[in-house]
Every structure is written in structure tokens, then in C-alpha cells.
TINUNU-82213 format. One record per residue (C-alpha): x, y, z. Coordinates in steps of 0.5 Angstrom, whole numbers, padded with zeros to 4 digits, always signed. Example, Ala and Ser with C-alpha at 12.3 -4.5 7.8 and 13.67 -1.06 7.14 Angstrom:
+0025-0009+0016/+0027-0002+0014/
***
This chain:
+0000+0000+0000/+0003+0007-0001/+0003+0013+0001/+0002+0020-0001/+0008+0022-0005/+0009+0030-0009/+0011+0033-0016/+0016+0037-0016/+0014+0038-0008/+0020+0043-0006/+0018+0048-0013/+0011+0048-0010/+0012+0049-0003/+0017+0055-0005/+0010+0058-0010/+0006+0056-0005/+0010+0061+0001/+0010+0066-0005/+0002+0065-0006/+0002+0066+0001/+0005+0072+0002/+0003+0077-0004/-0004+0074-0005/-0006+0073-0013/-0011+0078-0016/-0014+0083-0020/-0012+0090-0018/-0015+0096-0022/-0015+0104-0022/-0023+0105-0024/-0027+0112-0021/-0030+0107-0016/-0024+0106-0012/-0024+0114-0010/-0031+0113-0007/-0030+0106-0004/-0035+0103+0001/-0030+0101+0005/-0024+0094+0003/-0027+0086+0003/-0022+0081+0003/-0023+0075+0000/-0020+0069+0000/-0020+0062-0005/-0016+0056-0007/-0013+0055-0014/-0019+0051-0016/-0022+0052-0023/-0030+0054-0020/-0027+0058-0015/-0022+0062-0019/-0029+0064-0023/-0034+0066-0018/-0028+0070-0015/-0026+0075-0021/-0034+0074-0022/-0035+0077-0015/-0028+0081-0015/-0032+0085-0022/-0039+0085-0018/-0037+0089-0012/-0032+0094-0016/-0039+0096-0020/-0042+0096-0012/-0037+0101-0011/-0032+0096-0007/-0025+0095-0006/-0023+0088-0007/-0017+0084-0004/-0016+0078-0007/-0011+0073-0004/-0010+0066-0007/-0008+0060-0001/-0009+0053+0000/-0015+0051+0004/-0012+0050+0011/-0010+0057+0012/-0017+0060+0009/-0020+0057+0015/-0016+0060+0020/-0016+0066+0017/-0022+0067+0016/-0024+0065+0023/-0019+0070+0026/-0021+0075+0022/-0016+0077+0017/-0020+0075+0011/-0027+0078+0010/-0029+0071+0006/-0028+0064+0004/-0031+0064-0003/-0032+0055-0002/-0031+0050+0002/-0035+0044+0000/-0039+0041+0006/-0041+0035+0009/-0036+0032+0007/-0029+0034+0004/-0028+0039+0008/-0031+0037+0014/-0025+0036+0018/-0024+0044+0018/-0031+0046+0019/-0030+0042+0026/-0024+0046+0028/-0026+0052+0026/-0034+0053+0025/-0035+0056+0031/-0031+0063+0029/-0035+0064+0022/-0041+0064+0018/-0044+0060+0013/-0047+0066+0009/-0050+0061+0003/-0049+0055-0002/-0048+0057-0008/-0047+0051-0011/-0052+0044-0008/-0049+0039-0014/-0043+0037-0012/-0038+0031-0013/-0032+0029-0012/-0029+0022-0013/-0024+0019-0018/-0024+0020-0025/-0021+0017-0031/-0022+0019-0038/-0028+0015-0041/-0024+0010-0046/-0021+0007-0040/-0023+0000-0039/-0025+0000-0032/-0031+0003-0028/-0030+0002-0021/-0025+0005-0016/-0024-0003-0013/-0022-0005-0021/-0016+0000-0020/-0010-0005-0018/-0012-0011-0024/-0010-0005-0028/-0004-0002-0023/+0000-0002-0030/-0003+0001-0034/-0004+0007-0029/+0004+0007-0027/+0002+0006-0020/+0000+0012-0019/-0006+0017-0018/-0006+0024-0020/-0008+0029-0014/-0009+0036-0013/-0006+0040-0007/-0004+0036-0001/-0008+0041+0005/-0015+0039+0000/-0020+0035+0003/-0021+0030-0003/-0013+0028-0002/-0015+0025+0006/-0020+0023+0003/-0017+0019-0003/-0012+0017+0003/-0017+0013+0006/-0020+0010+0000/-0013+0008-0002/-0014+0005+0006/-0021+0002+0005/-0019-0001-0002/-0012-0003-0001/-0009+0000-0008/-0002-0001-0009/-0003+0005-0011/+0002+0012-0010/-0002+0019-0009/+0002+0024-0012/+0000+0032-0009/+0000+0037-0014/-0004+0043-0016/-0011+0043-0020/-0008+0046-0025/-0002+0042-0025/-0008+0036-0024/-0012+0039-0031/-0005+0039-0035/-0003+0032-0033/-0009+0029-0035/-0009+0033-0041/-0003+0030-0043/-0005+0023-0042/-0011+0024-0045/-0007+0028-0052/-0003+0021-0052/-0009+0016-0050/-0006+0013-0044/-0009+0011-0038/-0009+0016-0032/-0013+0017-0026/-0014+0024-0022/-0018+0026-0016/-0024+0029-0019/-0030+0034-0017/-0036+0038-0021/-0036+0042-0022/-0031+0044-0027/-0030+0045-0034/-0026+0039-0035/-0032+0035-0035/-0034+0040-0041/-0027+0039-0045/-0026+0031-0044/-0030+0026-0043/-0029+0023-0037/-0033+0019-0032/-0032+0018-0024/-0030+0011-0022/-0035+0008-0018/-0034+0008-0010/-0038+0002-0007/-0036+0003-0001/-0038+0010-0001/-0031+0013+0002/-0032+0020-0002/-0040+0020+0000/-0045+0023-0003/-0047+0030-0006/-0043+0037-0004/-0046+0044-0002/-0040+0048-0004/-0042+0053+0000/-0039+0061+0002/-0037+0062+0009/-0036+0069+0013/-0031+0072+0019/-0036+0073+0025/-0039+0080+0025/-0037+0081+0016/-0045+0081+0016/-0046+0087+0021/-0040+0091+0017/-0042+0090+0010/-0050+0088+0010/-0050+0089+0002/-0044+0085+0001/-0047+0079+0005/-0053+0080+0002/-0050+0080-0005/-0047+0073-0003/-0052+0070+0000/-0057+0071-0006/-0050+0067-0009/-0054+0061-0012/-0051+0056-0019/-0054+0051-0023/-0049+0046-0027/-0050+0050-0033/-0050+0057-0030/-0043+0055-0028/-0040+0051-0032/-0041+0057-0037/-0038+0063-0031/-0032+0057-0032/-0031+0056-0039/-0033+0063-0040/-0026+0063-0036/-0021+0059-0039/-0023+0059-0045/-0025+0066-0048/-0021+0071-0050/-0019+0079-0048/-0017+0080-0040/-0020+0076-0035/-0024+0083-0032/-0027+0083-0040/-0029+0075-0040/-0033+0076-0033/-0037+0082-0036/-0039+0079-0043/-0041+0073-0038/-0044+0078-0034/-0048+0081-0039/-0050+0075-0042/-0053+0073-0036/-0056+0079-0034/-0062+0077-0031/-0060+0072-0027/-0054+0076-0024/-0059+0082-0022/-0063+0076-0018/-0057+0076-0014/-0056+0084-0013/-0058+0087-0006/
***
């Protein structure tokens, strides 16, 4: 049975100390700024869907008057930061099982403001060529997967998770820590050659709408059932920035809505700002159910 290895792991500590100290965002110079209603900070991970709703709320907020901090970190940190107060917003968190751990430890100092997102999965994943359909298939075909399982970022909760079914199915399978875009790069390569790859997987995200793929089947239930991909809040942000929590809670996407904001994002042309506006205006009247 193995454990979880790394890609690259010294070259992606020394980015993520970076990502942590500088953050990652959009910074404009626009009028509104000179009649800001005061600073919202918000914090993500480097997943495709909260990248998305993150410049899309970014643009929102700007028109609202707002000024917009973005800080891109990993999810362990989100947490404590959010819940001691140094950032206004966690954009996600999946919930009641990826990131349950956290919400334990830290759930009592914030709050869940809305679920934008009620369809969530998570599991692993392979392209739909591959010739097996179930996790419990996994070590007959060891081989043709090179021993190892693609994963993302080591503090995510679908990598403890996938621990455990590495435990629960005992694969002699190796868990290698990445990122999600380095996760979306290798199965890109794998698929442009026909190989055989497994990734740890969720929707939403545009990957389902590039390649085909499929979840592997979990009999033993180890990844559960369905996620709310929620949006939590520091203690206190609702009574500082009523509008803004207003905005956030009325936050809600089906699976078309936003694999749209997603596609939008990593495949249309101009800046990221310009792809969220076209977005936007293509999705006017639902974007105007959510403003306050």
C-alpha cells in the first residue's frame, strides 16, 4: 500500500510560501475606488470554479462601489484566516464531507452565508476510454495507471479522502500531490496520447465539459454522496458589509450556470475582467436576482 508522494514538492512549497505572502488577484485603478464603501477581502483556492466565481464576485463588487482584495491560498489556511478575522470571505468550501475536518475545527468562529452550488461531486476520475469503472478495479489494471493516482493540493480535503480509499480499497496505488491546475495539465497530456490516468476529481468543473471522462464507481461509499459548495464568512462581516452579505447569500448556480462562468474563463478571449463582463451580460437576469 502506498502513501502519498509529490510532484515537484520543494518547487511547489517555495510558490505556495509565495502565494501566501503576496496573494493573487486583480488590481484595478477604476473611479469607484476613489468612493470605496470600504475593503472585502476574499480568500480562494486555486480551483477552476472558485478562481471563476472569485473574479466574477471581484467585478461585482467593483461595480458596487468596493474595493476588492484577492488572496489565493490553500484551504487550511483559508480557514484559520477567515476565522481569526484577516479575511472577510472563503469563496468555497464543500461541505458535508471534503472539508469537514475544518469546518470542525474552525466552524464555531465563522459563518455559512449561502450555498452556491448544491450539486456537488467529488471521486476519482479517469477519461471514458479507460476500460475499468469502478475504484475496486484499480489494482488489476496497477500497470496501465503507472502505480499512481493524480491528485491536487496536499491540504484539500479530496486528498484524505482519497487516503482513505486507498485504505479502504487497499490499492497499491501512490498519491501524488499537485495542484489543480497541474492535475488538469497532466490528464490533458495523458488523454492527447490515449494513456490511461486516474485523477482525484470533482464537479463542478470545465474539465467535464473539455474531455470525456467518468467518476469510477465507489461501492464502499468513501467520497459520499453529494456536496453544497458553500461560502463562509468571518464572524461579524454581515453586520460590517450588509450589502455585500446580501449579494453573497443570494449567490446560487445550477450546473449550466456555472460551468458556463467556468468555460467563460478558461477559454474566452480578452482579460479575465472583459471574459467575466461578457459573461455577465450574458447572464443578466440571473446575475440581477442576486444583487441587493
Amino acid at each position: 500500500m502506498k502513501s502519498t508522494g509529490t510532484l515537484n514538492w520543494m518547487a511547489l512549497a517555495l510558490a505556495g510560501a509565495l502565494t501566501l505572502a503576496v496573494g493573487c488577484g486583480r488590481k484595478t485603478e477604476s473611479p469607484a475606488q476613489n468612493k470605496s464603501k470600504g475593503t472585502v477581502k476574499l480568500a480562494y483556492v486555486n480551483w477552476a470554479e472558485g478562481v471563476a466565481v472569485t473574479h466574477l464576485l471581484t467585478t461585482l463588487l467593483e461595480d458596487m462601489d468596493y474595493t476588492v482584495e484577492t488572496t489565493m491560498a490553500d484551504v487550511a489556511p483559508i480557514y484559520a484566516s477567515v476565522a481569526d478575522g484577516n479575511q472577510d470571505v472563503m469563496v468555497e468550501t464543500w461541505l458535508p464531507a471534503m472539508h469537514k475536518a475544518y469546518y470542525e475545527k474552525y466552524g464555531d468562529q465563522l459563518d455559512l452565508i449561502s450555498t452556491w452550488f448544491d450539486e456537488g461531486r467529488v471521486g476519482l476520475v479517469v477519461p471514458a476510454y479507460v476500460e475499468i469503472d469502478s475504484i475496486e478495479q484499480l489494482n488489476g489494471a496497477r500497470d496501465r495507471f503507472k502505480g499512481r493516482i493524480t491528485g491536487i493540493d496536499s491540504g484539500a480535503g479530496i486528498m484524505g479522502t482519497t487516503e482513505k480509499a486507498i485504505e479502504a480499497y487497499s490499492l497499491d496505488m501512490e498519491l501524488l500531490a499537485s495542484s489543480g491546475p497541474a492535475m488538469t495539465a497532466a490528464l490533458k497530456g495523458a488523454i492527447d496520447q490515449k494513456d490511461w490516468i486516474v485523477v482525484t476529481g470533482w464537479a463542478p468543473h470545465w474539465k467535464f465539459a473539455r474531455y470525456d471522462l467518468k467518476f469510477l464507481d465507489d461501492p464502499k461509499g468513501v467520497y459520499g454522496d453529494i456536496e453544497r459548495v458553500q461560502m463562509a464568512v468571518r464572524k461579524g462581516f454581515a453586520d460590517d458589509f450588509p450589502e455585500v452579505a446580501a449579494l453573497l447569500g443570494n449567490l446560487k448556480f445550477d450546473s449550466a450556470q456555472i460551468g458556463s462562468l467556468m468555460d467563460a474563463m478558461e477559454s474566452g478571449d480578452g482579460s479575465e475582467e472583459a471574459r467575466v463582463r461578457r459573461w455577465i451580460e450574458d447572464n443578466r437576469t440571473l446575475v440581477n436576482s442576486w444583487l441587493p
